[in-house]
C-alpha positions, 0 to 999 in steps of 0.5 A: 464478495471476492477474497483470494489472500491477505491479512487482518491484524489487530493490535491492542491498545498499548502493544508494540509489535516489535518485528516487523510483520510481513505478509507474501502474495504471489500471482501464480495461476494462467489468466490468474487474478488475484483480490487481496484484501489487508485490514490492520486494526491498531488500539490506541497508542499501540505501534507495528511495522507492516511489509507486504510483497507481491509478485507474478510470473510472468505469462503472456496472457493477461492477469489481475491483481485487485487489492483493497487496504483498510488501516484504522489507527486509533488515538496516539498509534503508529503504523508503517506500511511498507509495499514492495510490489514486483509484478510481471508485465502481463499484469493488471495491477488495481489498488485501493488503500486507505487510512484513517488517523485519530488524534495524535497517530501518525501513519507512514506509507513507503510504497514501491511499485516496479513493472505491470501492465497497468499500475493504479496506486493512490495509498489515501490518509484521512487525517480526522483527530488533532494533531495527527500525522503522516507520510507517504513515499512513492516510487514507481519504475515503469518500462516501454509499454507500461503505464504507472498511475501512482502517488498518494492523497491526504486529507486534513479534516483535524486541526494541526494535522500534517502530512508529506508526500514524496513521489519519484517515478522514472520510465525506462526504455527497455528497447534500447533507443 
C-alpha cells in the first residue's frame, strides 16, 4: 500500500550485469518516514551486483524507515546484495528481506548497519532448488542508546543446499566512560 522509493530490476536469463548497479535512498524530511521497497528478479543463469545505501539527517525528532526486499533467483543465477546503511540516531529503522534460490543459484548478502535508534535486520534465504547456495555478512555498530537487532536466517528446504552466516556487531560507548 506505501511505496516512497526503491528499485525493481530484472535480468534475463543468461545476462550478466557487468557494473554493479547501485540504488541511493536518503531520509530527509521532519518527522519523515520513508517505505522502501526492492524487487530484483534474476533469469536463470544470469548474475548482478546490487549496492543499496540509506542514510538521514540527523533531527531530533523521531523518523521511519521501513523497507521491504524481495529477490527471486532462478536456476544457476547469482546475486550480490551489498546494503550499506548509515542512519541518523533519531532514526527507526525496520527491514524485511528475503530470497528465494533455485536449484544451483547462489545469493550473497553483505549487510552493514551503523547508528539508528532502533535497527531490526534479519536478510532471509530460502534455499528451495538442490544444490543452492548462500552467504550472508553482518555488521552492525551501535553506540550509547541505540538497540541493533541484526543477523540473518536461512532455510534448506533442497538437498545439498549450503549456506554461511557471518555476524559481527560492537557497541560504542559514545559517552566516554
Amino acid at each position: 500500500a506505501f511505496f516512497s522509493g526503491g528499485s525493481f530490476i530484472w535480468v534475463p536469463p543468461g545476462v550478466r550485469v557487468a557494473a554493479p548497479l547501485k540504488c541511493y535512498m536518503h531520509l530527509q524530511a521532519r518527522h519523515g518516514t520513508q517505505f522502501g521497497r526492492t524487487l530484483i528478479l534474476l533469469g536463470a543463469g544470469s548474475e548482478l551486483t546490487f549496492i543499496e545505501g540509506c542514510t538521514s539527517a540527523a533531527r531530533p525528532e523521531a523518523a521511519l524507515h521501513c523497507a521491504v526486499g524481495e529477490f527471486i533467483l532462478e536456476r544457476g543465477a547469482r546475486l550480490n546484495y551489498i546494503a550499506l546503511q548509515d542512519w541518523a540516531p533519531n532514526v527507526y529503522n525496520l527491514a524485511i528481506l528475503r530470497a528465494r534460490v533455485a536449484a544451483g543459484a547462489s545469493m550473497h548478502w553483505i549487510d552493514c548497519n551503523l547508528g539508528g535508534r532502533l535497527t531490526m535486520k534479519y536478510p532471509c534465504t530460502l534455499l528451495e532448488g538442490e544444490g543452492a547456495a548462500a552467504e550472508s555478512i553482518s555488521i552492525s555498530v551501535a553506540r550509547t542508546g541505540q538497540h541493533h537487532d541484526t543477523g540473518a536466517k536461512m532455510f534448506h528446504r533442497a538437498p545439498r543446499t549450503t549456506s554461511t552466516i557471518t555476524a559481527w556487531s560492537t557497541c560504542i560507548n559514545s559517552r566516554g566512560t
